[in-house]
PyMOL CGO cylinders between C-alpha atoms (Angstrom):
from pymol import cmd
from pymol.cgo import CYLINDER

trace = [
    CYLINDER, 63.54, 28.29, 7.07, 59.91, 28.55, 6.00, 0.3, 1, 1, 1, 1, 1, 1,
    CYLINDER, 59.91, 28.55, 6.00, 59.24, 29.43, 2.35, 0.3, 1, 1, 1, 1, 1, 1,
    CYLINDER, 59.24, 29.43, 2.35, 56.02, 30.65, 1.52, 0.3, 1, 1, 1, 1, 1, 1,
    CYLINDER, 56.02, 30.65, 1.52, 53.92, 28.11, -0.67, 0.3, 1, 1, 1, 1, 1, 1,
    CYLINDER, 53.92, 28.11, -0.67, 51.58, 28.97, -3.37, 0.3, 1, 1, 1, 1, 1, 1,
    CYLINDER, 51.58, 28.97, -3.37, 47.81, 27.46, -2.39, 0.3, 1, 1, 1, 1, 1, 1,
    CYLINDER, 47.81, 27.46, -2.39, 45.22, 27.56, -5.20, 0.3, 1, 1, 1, 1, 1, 1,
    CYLINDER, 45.22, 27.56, -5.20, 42.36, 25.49, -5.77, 0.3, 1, 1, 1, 1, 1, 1,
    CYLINDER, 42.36, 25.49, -5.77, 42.59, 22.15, -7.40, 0.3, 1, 1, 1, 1, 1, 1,
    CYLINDER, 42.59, 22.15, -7.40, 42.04, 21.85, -10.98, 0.3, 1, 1, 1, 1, 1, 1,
    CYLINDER, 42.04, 21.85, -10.98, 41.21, 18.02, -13.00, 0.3, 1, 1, 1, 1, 1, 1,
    CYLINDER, 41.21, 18.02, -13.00, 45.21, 19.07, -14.10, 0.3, 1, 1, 1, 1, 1, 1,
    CYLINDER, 45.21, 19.07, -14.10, 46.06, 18.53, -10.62, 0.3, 1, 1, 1, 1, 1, 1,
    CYLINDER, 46.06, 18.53, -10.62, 44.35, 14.86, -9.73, 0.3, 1, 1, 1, 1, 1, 1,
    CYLINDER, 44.35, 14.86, -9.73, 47.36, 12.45, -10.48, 0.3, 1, 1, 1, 1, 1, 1,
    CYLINDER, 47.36, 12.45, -10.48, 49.66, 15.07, -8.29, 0.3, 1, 1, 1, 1, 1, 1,
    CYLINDER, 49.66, 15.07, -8.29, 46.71, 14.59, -5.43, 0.3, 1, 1, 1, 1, 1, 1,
    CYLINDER, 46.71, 14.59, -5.43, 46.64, 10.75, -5.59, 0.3, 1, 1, 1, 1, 1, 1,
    CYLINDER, 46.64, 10.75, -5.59, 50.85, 10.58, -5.62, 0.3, 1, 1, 1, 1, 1, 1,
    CYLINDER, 50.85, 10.58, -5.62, 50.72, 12.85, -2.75, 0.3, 1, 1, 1, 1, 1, 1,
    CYLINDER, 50.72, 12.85, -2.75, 48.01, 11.11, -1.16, 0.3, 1, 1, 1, 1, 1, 1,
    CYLINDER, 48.01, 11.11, -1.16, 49.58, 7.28, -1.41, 0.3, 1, 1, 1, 1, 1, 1,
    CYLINDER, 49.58, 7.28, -1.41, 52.82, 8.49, -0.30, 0.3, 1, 1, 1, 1, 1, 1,
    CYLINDER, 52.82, 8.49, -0.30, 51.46, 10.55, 2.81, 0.3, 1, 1, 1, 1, 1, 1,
    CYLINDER, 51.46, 10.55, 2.81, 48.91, 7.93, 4.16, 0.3, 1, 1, 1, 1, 1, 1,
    CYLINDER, 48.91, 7.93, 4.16, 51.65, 5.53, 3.89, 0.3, 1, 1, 1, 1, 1, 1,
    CYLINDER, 51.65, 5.53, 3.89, 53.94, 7.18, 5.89, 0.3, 1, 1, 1, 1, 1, 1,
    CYLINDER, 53.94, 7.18, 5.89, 51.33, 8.93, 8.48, 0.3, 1, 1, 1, 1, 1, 1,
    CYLINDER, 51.33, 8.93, 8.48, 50.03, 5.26, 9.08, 0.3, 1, 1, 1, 1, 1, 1,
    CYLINDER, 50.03, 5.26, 9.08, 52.55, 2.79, 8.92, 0.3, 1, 1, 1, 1, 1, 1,
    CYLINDER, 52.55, 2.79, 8.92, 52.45, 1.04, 12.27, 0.3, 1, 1, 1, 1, 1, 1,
    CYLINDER, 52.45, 1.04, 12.27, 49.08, 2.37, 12.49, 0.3, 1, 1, 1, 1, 1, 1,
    CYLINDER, 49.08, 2.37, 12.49, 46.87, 0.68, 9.84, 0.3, 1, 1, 1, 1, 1, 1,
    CYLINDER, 46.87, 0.68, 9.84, 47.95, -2.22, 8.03, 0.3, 1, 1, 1, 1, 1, 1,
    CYLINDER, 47.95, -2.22, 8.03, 49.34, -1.58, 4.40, 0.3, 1, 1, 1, 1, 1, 1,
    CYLINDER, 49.34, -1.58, 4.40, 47.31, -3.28, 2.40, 0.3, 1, 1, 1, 1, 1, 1,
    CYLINDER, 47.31, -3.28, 2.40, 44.19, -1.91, 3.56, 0.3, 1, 1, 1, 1, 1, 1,
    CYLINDER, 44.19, -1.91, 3.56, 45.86, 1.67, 2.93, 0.3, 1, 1, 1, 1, 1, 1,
    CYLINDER, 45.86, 1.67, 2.93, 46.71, 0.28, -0.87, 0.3, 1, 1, 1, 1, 1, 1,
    CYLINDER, 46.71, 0.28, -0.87, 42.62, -0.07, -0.79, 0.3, 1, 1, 1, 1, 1, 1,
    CYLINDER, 42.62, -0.07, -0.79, 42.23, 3.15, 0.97, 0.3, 1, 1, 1, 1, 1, 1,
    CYLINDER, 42.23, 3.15, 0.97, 43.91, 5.04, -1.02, 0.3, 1, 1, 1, 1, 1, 1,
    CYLINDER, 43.91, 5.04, -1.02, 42.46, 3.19, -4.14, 0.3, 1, 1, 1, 1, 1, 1,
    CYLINDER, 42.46, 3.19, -4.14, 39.17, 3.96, -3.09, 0.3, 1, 1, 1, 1, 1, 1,
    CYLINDER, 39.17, 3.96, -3.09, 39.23, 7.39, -1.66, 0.3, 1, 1, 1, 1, 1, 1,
    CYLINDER, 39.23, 7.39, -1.66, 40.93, 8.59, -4.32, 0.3, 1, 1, 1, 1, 1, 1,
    CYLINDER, 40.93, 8.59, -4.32, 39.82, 7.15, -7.30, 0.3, 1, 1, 1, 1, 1, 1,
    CYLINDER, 39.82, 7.15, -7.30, 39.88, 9.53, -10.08, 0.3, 1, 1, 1, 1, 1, 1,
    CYLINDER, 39.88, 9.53, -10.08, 35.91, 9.99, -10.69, 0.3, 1, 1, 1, 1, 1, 1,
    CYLINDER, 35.91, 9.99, -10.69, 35.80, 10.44, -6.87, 0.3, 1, 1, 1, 1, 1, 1,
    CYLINDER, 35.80, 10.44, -6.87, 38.40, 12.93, -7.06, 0.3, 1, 1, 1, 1, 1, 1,
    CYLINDER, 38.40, 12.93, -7.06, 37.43, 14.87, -9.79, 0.3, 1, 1, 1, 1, 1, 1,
    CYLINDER, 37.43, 14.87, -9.79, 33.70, 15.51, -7.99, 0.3, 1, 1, 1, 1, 1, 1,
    CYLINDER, 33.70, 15.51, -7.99, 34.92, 16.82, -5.03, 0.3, 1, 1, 1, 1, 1, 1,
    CYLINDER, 34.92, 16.82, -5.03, 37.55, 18.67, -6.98, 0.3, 1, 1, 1, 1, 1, 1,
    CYLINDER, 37.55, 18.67, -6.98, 34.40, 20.25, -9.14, 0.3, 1, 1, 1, 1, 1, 1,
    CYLINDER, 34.40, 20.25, -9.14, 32.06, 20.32, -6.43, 0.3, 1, 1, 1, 1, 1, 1,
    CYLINDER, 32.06, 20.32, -6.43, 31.14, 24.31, -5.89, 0.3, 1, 1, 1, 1, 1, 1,
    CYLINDER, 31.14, 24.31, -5.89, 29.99, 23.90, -2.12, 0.3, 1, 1, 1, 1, 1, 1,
    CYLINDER, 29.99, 23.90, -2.12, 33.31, 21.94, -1.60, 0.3, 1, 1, 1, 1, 1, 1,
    CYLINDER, 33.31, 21.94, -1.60, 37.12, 23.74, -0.88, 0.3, 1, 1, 1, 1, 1, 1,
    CYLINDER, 37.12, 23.74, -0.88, 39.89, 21.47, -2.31, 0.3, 1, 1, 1, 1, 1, 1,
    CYLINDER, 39.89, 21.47, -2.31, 43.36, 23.51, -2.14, 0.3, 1, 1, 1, 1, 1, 1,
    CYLINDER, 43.36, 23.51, -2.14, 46.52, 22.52, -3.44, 0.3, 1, 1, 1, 1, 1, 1,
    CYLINDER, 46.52, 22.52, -3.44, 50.19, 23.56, -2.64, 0.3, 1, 1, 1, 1, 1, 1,
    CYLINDER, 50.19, 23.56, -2.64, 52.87, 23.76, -4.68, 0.3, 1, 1, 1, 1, 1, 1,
    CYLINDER, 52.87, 23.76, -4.68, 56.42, 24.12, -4.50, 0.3, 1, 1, 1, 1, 1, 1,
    CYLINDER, 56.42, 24.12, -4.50, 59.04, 24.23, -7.34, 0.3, 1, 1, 1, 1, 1, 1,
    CYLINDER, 59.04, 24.23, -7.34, 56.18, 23.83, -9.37, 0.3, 1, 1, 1, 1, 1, 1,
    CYLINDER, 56.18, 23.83, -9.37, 54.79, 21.03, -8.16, 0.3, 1, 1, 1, 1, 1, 1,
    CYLINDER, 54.79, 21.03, -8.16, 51.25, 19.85, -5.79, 0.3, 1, 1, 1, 1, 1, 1,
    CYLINDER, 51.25, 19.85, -5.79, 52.95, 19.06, -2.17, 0.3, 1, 1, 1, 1, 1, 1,
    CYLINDER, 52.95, 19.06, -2.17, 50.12, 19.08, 0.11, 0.3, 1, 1, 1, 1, 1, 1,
    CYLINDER, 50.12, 19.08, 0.11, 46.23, 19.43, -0.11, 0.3, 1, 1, 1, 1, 1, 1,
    CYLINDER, 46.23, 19.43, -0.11, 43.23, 20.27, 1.47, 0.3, 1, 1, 1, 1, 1, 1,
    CYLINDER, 43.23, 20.27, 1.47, 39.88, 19.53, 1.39, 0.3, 1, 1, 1, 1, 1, 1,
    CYLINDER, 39.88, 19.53, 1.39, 37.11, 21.14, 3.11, 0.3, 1, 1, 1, 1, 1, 1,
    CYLINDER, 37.11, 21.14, 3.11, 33.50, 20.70, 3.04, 0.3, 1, 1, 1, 1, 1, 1,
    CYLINDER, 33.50, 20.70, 3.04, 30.30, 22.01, 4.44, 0.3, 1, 1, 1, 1, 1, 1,
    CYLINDER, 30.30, 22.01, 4.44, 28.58, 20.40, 7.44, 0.3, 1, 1, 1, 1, 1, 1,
    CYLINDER, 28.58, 20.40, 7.44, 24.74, 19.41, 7.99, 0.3, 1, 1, 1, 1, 1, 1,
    CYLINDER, 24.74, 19.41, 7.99, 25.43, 21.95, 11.00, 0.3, 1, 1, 1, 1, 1, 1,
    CYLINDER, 25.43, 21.95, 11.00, 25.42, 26.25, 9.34, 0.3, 1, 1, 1, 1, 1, 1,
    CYLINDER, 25.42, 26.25, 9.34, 28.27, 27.65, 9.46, 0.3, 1, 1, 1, 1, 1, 1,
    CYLINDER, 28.27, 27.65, 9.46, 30.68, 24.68, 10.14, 0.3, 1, 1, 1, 1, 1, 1,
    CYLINDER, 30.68, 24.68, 10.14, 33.00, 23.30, 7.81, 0.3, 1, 1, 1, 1, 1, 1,
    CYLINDER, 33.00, 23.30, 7.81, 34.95, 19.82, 8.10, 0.3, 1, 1, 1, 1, 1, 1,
    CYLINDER, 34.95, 19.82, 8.10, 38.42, 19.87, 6.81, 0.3, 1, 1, 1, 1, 1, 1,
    CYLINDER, 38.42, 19.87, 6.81, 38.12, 15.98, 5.50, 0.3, 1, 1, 1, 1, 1, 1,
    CYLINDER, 38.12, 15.98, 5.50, 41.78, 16.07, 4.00, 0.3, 1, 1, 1, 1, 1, 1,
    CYLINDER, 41.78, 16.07, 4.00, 44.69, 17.63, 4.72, 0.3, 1, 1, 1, 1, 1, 1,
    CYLINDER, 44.69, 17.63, 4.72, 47.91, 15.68, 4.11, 0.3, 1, 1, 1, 1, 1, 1,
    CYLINDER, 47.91, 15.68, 4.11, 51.70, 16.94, 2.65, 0.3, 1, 1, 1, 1, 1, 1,
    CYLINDER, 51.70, 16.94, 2.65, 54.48, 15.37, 0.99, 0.3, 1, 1, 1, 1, 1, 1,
    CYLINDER, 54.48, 15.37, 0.99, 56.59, 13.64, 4.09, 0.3, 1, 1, 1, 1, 1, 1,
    CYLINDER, 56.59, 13.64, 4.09, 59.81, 14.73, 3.00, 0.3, 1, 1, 1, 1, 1, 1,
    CYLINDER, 59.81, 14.73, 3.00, 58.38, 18.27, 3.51, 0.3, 1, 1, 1, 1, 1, 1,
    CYLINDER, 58.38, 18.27, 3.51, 56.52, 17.50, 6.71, 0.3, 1, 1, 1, 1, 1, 1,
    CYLINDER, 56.52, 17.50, 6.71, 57.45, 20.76, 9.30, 0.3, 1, 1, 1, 1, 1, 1,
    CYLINDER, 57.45, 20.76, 9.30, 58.08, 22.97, 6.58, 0.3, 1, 1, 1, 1, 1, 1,
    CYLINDER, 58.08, 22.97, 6.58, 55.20, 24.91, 7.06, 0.3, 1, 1, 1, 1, 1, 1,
    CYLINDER, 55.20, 24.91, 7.06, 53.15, 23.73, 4.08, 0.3, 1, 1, 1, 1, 1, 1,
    CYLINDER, 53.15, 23.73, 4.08, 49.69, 22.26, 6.52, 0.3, 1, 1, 1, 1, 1, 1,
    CYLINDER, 49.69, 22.26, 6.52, 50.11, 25.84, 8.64, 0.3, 1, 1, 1, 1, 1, 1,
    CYLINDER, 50.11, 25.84, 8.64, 49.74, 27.53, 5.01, 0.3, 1, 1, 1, 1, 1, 1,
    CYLINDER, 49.74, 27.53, 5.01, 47.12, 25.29, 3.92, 0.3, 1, 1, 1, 1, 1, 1,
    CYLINDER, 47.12, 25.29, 3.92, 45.22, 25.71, 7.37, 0.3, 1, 1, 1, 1, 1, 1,
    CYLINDER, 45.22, 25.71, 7.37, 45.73, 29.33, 6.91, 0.3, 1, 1, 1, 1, 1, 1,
    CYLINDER, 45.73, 29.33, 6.91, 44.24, 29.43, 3.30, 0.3, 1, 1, 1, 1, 1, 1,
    CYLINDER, 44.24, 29.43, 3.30, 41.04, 27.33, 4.57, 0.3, 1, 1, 1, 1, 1, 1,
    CYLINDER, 41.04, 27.33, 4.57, 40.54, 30.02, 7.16, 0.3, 1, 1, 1, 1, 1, 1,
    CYLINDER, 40.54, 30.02, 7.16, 40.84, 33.14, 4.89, 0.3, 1, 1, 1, 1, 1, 1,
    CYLINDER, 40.84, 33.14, 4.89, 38.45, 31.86, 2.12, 0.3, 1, 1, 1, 1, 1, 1,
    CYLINDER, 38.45, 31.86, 2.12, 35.74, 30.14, 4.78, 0.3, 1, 1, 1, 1, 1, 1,
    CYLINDER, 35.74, 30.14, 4.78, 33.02, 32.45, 5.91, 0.3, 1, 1, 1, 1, 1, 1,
    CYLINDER, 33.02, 32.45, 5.91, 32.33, 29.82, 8.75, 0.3, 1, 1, 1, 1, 1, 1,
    CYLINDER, 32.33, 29.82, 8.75, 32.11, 29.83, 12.88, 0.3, 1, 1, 1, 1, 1, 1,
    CYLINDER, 32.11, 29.83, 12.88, 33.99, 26.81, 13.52, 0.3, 1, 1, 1, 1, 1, 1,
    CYLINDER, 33.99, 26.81, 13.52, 36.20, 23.77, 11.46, 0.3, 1, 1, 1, 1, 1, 1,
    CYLINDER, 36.20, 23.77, 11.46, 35.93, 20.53, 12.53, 0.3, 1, 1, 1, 1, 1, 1,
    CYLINDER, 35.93, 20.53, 12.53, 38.46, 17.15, 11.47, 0.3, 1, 1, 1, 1, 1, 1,
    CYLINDER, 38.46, 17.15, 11.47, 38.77, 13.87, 12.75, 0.3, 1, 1, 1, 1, 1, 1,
    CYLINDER, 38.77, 13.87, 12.75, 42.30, 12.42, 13.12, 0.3, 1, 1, 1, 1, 1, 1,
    CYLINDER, 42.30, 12.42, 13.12, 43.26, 8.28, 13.42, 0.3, 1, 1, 1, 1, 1, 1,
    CYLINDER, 43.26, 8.28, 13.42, 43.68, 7.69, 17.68, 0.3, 1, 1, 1, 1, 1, 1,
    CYLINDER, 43.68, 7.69, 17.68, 47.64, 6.79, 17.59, 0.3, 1, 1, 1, 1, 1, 1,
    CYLINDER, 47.64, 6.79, 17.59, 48.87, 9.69, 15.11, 0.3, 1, 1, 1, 1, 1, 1,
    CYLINDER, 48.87, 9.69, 15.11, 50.44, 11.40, 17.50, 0.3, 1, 1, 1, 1, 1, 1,
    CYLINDER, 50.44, 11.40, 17.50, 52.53, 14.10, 14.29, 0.3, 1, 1, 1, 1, 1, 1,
    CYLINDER, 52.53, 14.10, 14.29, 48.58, 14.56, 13.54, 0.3, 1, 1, 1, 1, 1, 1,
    CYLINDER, 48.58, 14.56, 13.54, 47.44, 15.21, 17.04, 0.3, 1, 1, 1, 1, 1, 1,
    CYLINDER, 47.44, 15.21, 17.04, 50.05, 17.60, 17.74, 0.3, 1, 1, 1, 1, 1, 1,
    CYLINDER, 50.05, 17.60, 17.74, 50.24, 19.55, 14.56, 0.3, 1, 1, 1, 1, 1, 1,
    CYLINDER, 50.24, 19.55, 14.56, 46.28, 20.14, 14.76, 0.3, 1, 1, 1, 1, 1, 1,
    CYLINDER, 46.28, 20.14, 14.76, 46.60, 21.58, 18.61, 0.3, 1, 1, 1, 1, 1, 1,
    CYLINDER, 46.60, 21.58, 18.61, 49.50, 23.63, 17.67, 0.3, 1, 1, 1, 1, 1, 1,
    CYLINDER, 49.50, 23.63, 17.67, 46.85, 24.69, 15.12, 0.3, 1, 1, 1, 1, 1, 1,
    CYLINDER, 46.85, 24.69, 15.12, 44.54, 25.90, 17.50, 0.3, 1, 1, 1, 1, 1, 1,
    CYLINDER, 44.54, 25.90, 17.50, 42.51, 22.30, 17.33, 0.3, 1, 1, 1, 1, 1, 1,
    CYLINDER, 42.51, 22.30, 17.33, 40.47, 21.02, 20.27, 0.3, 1, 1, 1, 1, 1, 1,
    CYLINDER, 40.47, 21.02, 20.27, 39.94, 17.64, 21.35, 0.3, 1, 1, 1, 1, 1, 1,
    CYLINDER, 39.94, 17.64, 21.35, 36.12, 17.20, 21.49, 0.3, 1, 1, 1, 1, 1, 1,
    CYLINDER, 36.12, 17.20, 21.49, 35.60, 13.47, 22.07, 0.3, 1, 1, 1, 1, 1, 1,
    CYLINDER, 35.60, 13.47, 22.07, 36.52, 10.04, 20.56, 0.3, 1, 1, 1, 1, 1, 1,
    CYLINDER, 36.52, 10.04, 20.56, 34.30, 7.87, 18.33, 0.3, 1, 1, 1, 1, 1, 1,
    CYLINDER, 34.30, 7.87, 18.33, 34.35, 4.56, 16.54, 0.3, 1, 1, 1, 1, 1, 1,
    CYLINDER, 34.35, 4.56, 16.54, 34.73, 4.38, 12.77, 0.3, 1, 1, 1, 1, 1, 1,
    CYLINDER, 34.73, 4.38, 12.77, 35.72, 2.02, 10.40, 0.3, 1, 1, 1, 1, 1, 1,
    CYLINDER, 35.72, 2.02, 10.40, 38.90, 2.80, 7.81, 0.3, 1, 1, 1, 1, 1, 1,
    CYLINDER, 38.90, 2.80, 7.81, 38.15, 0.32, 5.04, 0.3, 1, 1, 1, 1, 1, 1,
    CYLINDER, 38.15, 0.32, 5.04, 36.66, -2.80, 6.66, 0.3, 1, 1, 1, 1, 1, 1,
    CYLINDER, 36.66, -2.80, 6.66, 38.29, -2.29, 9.43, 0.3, 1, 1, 1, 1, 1, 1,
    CYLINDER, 38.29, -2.29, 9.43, 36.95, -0.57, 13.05, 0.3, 1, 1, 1, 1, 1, 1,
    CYLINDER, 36.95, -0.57, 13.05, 39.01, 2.33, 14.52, 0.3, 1, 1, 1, 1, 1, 1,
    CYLINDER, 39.01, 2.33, 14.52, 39.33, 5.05, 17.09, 0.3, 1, 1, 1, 1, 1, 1,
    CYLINDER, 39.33, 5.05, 17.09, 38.90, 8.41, 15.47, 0.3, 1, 1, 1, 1, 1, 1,
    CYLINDER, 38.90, 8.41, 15.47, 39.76, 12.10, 17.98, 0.3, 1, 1, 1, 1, 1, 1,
    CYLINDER, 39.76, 12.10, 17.98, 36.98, 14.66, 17.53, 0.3, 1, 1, 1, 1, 1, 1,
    CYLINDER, 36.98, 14.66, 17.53, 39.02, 18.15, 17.09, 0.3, 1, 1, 1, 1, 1, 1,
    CYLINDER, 39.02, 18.15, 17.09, 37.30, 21.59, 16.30, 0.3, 1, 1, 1, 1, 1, 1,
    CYLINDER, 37.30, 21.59, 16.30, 38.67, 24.81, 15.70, 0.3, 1, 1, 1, 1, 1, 1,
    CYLINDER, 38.67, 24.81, 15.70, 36.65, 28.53, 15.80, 0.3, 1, 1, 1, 1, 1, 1,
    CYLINDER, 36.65, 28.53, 15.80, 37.22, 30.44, 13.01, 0.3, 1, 1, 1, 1, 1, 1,
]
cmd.load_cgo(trace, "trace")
C-alpha cells in the first residue's frame, strides 16, 4: 500500500539526513556497478556539507526532501539548465528499504508541480537497470548515451528527458 509522503524543501536541519540517505542509497543502487571505495569518495565529495548546504540555499536550485515517520527518506534535486525552460533533476535517490513504495513517484511528482519548465532532463549510470526502469515508468525517454567520469573513473551515462 502506498502512503502518501510529505515533500518540502530542504532546510541546513536536513543535511546529515541527506548525506545518510545518500551513502546508504548509492551504495546499494551501485554495488556491482561502481567499485566501493570510489563511492566512499563519491559520496564524500558530492556531499560534503559546504557543498550541500549551497545547493540546499541556492534560490535558482529545487532540493526536496521526503519524510516519513518523521524522518528525510528520499531527495531531490533539481536545477536549471544553460537551455530556457529545462531543468535537470541531478539527484533523486530514496532510502532502499523503501525502494517501490512510491516515495521517487512523489518526489517526481513534486518537481513537476513546482517547475514552470518544458522539459526535465537526468542522466542515469548504463547498468542500473531499477534506475532505467523506474525513470521510463516515469514517463523518461532515452535520448542517447555519453561518456563521463564518476570520480576518476570513465563511465557510460543514458541521456533520459521528460516534457513537463
Amino acid at each position: 500500500m502506498t502512503v502518501a509522503t510529505p515533500i518540502e524543501r530542504a532546510t541546513i536541519q536536513d543535511l546529515p539526513a541527506i548525506q545518510r540517505v545518500a551513502d546508504w542509497s548509492f551504495h546499494a543502487a551501485y554495488a556491482g556497478l561502481v567499485d566501493e571505495q570510489l563511492l566512499d569518495a563519491v559520496v564524500d565529495q558530492w556531499y560534503a556539507t559546504e557543498r550541500l548546504r549551497e545547493q540546499i540555499t541556492d534560490p535558482d536550485s529545487l532540493f526536496l526532501v521526503a519524510r516519513r515517520g518523521g524522518r528525510v527518506r528520499g531527495y531531490a534535486n533539481v536545477e536549471p539548465d544553460d537551455q530556457s525552460e529545462t531543468y535537470y533533476l541531478s539527484r533523486l535517490y530514496v532510502e532502499p528499504l523503501l525502494w517501490g513504495n512510491g516515495i521517487g513517484t512523489e518526489l517526481l511528482a513534486a518537481v513537476d508541480r513546482r517547475l514552470s519548465a518544458e522539459s526535465l532532463w537526468l542522466t542515469v549510470l548504463a547498468g542500473n537497470e531499477r534506475a532505467i526502469g523506474f525513470y521510463e515508468r516515469q514517463g523518461f525517454e532515452y535520448v542517447t548515451t555519453e561518456t563521463t567520469t564518476f570520480g576518476p573513473t570513465v563511465v557510460e551515462e543514458h541521456v533520459y528527458r521528460k516534457p513537463l
